[in-house]
C-alpha positions, 0 to 999 in steps of 0.5 A: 300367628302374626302372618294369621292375624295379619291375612285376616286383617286384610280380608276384612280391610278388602271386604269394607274397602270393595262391598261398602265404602265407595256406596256408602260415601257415594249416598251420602254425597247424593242424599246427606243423613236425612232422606235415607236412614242410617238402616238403609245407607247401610243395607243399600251400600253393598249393593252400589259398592258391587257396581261401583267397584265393578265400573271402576274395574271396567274403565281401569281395564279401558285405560290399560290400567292394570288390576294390582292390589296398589292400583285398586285400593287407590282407584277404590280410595280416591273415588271414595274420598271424592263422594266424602269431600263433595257430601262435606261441601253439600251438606256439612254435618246433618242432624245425629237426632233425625238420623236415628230417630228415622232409623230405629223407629221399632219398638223394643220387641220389634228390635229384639226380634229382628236381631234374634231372626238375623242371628238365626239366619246366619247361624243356620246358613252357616251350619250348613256351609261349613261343609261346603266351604272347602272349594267344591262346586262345580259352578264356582269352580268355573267362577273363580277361574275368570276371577284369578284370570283377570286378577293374575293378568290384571286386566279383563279377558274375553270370555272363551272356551274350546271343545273337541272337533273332528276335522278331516278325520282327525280330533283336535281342539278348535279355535276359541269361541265366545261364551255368553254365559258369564258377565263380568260383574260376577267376577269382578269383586273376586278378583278385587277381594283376591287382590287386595287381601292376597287371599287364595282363589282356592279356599273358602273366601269365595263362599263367604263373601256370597254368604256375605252377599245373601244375608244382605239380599234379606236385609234389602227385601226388609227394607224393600218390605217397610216401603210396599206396605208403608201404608199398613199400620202393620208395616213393621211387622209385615217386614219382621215377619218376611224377614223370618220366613225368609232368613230364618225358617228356610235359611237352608231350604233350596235354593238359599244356602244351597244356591251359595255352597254351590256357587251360583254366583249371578242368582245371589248377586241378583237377588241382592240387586233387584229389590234394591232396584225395586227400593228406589222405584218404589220411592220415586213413585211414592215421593216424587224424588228425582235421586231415587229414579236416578239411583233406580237405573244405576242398580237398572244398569248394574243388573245388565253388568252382573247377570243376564239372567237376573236382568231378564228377570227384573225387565219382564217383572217391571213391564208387567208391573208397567202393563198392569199399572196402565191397565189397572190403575190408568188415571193414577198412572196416567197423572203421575206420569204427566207430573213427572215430565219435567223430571224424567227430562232433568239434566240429572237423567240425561246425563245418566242416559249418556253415561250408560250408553257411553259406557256399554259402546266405549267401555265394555260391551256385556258378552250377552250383547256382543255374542247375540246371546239373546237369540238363545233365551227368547225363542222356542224351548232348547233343552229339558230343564228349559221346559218348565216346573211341575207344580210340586217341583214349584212349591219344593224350591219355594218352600211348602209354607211361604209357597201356601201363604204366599198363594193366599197373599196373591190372592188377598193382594188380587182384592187389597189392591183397590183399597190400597192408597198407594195401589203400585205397591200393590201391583208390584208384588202381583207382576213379581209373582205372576211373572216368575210363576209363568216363566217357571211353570210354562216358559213356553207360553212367554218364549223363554228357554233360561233354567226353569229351576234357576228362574223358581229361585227368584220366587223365593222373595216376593212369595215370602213377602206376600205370605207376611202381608197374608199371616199379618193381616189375618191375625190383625191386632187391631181386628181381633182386640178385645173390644170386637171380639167375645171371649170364645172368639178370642180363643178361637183366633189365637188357636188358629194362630198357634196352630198356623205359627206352629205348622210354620215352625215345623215345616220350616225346620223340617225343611232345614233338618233336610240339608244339615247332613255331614257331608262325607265329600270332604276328604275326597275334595281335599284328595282332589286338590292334592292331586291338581297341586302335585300335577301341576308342580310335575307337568310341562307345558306341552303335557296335556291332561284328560280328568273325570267329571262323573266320579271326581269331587271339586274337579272344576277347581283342577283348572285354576292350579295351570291357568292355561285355558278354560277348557283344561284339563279336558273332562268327562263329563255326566253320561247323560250330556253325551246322549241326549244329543244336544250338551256333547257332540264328542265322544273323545272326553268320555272313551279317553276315561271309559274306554281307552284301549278301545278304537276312539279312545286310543285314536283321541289320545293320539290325535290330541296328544294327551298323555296324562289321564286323572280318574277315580281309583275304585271305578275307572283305574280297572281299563289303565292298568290293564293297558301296556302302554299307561303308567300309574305315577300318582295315587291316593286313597281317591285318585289314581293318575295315569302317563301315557307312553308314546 
């Protein structure tokens, strides 16, 4: 009881240590308690912590200052206990009275509201991921591997993979090769949370600190939200009312909970990082304050660092904000622009530019740059899933309603733009949506080979925004009171919002209802990871071991009980990667499992020097025990494990 109590304190001590304290204390030493309210120092916090800790990392790394669970806790304290003294010195004790006023300025309905979406935005997520919290996904699997990797060596490893080759005749496994899909700022908090609370990379603490991550993604695109339509008497229920169909409604809808339970750990970091980025862009061109073109490139810089796809992303949406603003709105651009030369020449700014340069030539380059794994994104289309959506399969991973009122908020936005005072706002959610609604539905027209399906995700947010910008000012109060309307009109228009917040409910329920299914897999992945424990405490380094990808649940986790390499075990995987002639150029990895007393089977095994085989018991255990020369040395109800005798 006590060594439970004391690994939960540990988990939550790392989590506020990591994900808070350092951005917090650091937007106190830049902001003191008046210009940011306590809401938004709260919210914004997470997601500079997530770049702090990972700048930290990346300098200690530089100056062989090695990852321990001692090391980091000072590095992260004395950083922080920085940022506190310099706000003591800058700004002694601010005023509690403004603080609060600036931060609770909702009304009592309003409050209740916001609270009751947020509990049933984690509740429903949380429905949902309790069958996924045992550690099987595939792609989190492959995560976490680096995370324990740089955790266990306590410095960063370059990112590298192998693959089987035939040389002269014979397989073997081929030098090791840079891989540009990963970046360091998705594994960096890991193996700091793994660190610091001791938890085991092999358990659920992953996929709850991406539950962690996505609910305040919500809560940034809600304060992102009061700021684009600051201008609206209705800002506040615009906010309120994104925030429901975005946390509550489709809480589990693709991609949301799904995207956390299946590890797609840069899409959520990203979708965290980028209205913050927004947040403060926003601000800088609404007050003219130079820390909030400052704090703007920080999270600019910091999305580079954590995901390159997201960082991709938010560049083709702020040009097209950039294009649209000089084409749309020259003369304001133009002025605000000459205004503010002064300031984008400021001492503050060209020491960040240093900085970041700096850093990415002397400190850590993104294995995106260093590969040249840019040549791989702009260019002619690659693979099928890089082609483009349908505009059904569009509107499937949007949602059906926040799909329909965001159409229709596009296109009020297209006309509400010349009225509104502070037009950039305006133009902002219409570059957002028009640029990822190109590159989702037509990546060919733009040069774009990234996943099309992963690039829709991001839609997610400035959809939800423009459908709240759309229902809220269709049912305006203020236009529909008593005083303009008759009786019969009145009816009418509260008919049509009945009818329209029902279609809402149930669509968005329905949408949930979709994903909350038992999953059945949990005893198979427990079977899976029994497995990885017994061969791992039985295997001798110079055993080599072939699994199954196709029939095997959580088998990508098999990988993190060796910590050889990144590429063991060796794995069929999915049928089709070997015949569309572009995922699989071997076919060692899928015979070894289908066909191992044919020709290539029997050969790969010798050539390699595989001896140990880990397949599903019902679809492939047939083709081994027929074979003289294989031993079944392990069994369980899932999984059979083969020795191959020399």
């Amino acid at each position: 009881m006590i060594e439970f109590i004391q690994a939960q304190f540990m988990f939550f001590f790392a989590i506020s240590l990591v994900l808070f304290l350092p951005g917090y204390l650091l937007l106190l030493a830049f902001f003191g308690k008046k210009t940011l309210n306590i809401l938004e120092r709260f919210i914004i916090a997470m997601g500079l912590s997530v770049l702090i800790t990972d700048f930290i990392m990346l300098l200690m790394s530089q100056f062989n200052i090695g990852f321990t669970k001692t090391s980091l806790i000072i590095a992260i304290l004395t950083f922080s206990l920085g940022c506190f003294f310099i706000y003591k010195k800058r700004f002694g004790k601010a005023p509690l009275n403004i603080e609060n006023k600036l931060a609770f300025d909702f009304s009592s309905k309003q409050l209740f509201l916001i609270i009751l979406i947020l509990f049933l935005s984690i509740f429903i997520r949380s429905v949902y991921l309790q069958n996924s919290l045992p550690p099987s996904s595939t792609d989190l699997g492959h995560h976490m591997y680096w995370s324990k990797l740089f955790a266990e060596s306590g410095k960063i490893q370059n990112y590298t993979q192998r693959d089987i080759v035939n040389v002269a005749g014979a397989y073997q496994s081929d030098s090791p090769r840079p891989i540009s899909d990963f970046v360091i700022g998705e594994h960096l908090i890991f193996s700091a949370i793994g660190l610091i609370s001791g938890a085991s990379f092999i358990s659920s603490f992953p996929v709850l600190i991406l539950l962690f991550i996505n609910i305040f993604s919500l809560l940034a695109t809600f304060i992102l939200s009061l700021q684009l339509f600051k201008d609206s008497p209705q800002n506040k229920n615009m906010a309120i009312f994104g925030l429901l169909i975005l946390g509550a409604l489709f809480a589990i809808d693709p991609p949301q909970a799904k995207f956390v339970g299946g590890g797609v750990v840069g899409n959520i970091f990203g979708n965290l990082l980028i209205p913050l980025a927004f947040f403060f862009y926003i601000r800088f061109i609404r007050e003219k304050e130079l820390l909030f073109v400052f704090f703007a490139l920080v999270f600019s810089m910091g999305l580079f660092y954590t995901h390159h796809l997201s960082a991709l992303i938010f560049l083709l949406v702020f040009a097209g904000f950039i294009v649209l603003s000089l084409v749309l709105n020259f003369r304001e651009t133009k002025n605000f622009i000459f205004s503010q030369k002064k300031n984008l020449l400021s001492p503050l700014l060209i020491s960040f530019f240093i900085f970041a340069i700096s850093f990415v030539f002397l400190v850590y380059t993104p294995t995106y740059l260093k590969n040249s794994a840019v040549n791989t994104v702009v260019g002619s289309i690659k693979k099928v899933e890089h082609t483009g959506l349908s505009l059904l399969q569009f509107r499937n991973i949007l949602g059906e309603t926040r799909f329909a009122i965001g159409i229709f908020g596009f296109i009020l936005f297209l006309f509400y733009y010349k009225k509104n005072p502070f037009r950039f706002s305006s133009l902002l959610l219409i570059s957002w949506v028009a640029v990822i609604t190109l590159i989702s539905l037509a990546p060919n027209l733009v040069g774009i080979s990234i996943p099309s399906g992963r690039v829709a995700n991001y839609g997610v947010y400035p959809f939800a925004l423009l459908g709240a910008f759309s229902f809220i000012s269709l049912f305006d109060r203020e236009k529909f009171s008593k005083k303009h309307l008759t009786l019969s009109g009145q009816i009418l228009i509260f008919s049509a919002f009945s009818v329209m917040l029902i279609f809402i409910f149930a669509n968005g329920f329905e949408g949930n209802s979709d994903f909350l299914k038992k999953n059945s897999n949990d005893q198979n992945v427990q079977l899976t990871l029994e497995t990885g424990r017994f061969l791992a405490s039985k295997m001798e380094p110079s055993d080599l071991l072939a699994s199954d990808h196709v029939y095997l649940f959580a088998d990508s986790w098999i990988k993190l009980f060796f910590m050889r390499d990144y590429y063991f075990p060796s794995y069929r995987a999915n049928f089709e990667r070997y015949e569309n002639g572009v995922d699989k150029h071997e076919f060692c990895t899928r015979d070894m499992i289908s066909s191992p007393g044919g020709e290539l089977g029997k050969k790969c095994f010798e050539d390699l020097g595989t001896n140990f085989v880990m397949v599903d018991r019902l679809n492939d255990s047939m083709q081994f025990q027929k074979l003289n020369n294989f031993w079944q040395v392990y069994s369980n109800d899932k999984i059979n494990v083969y020795y191959r005798k020399n």
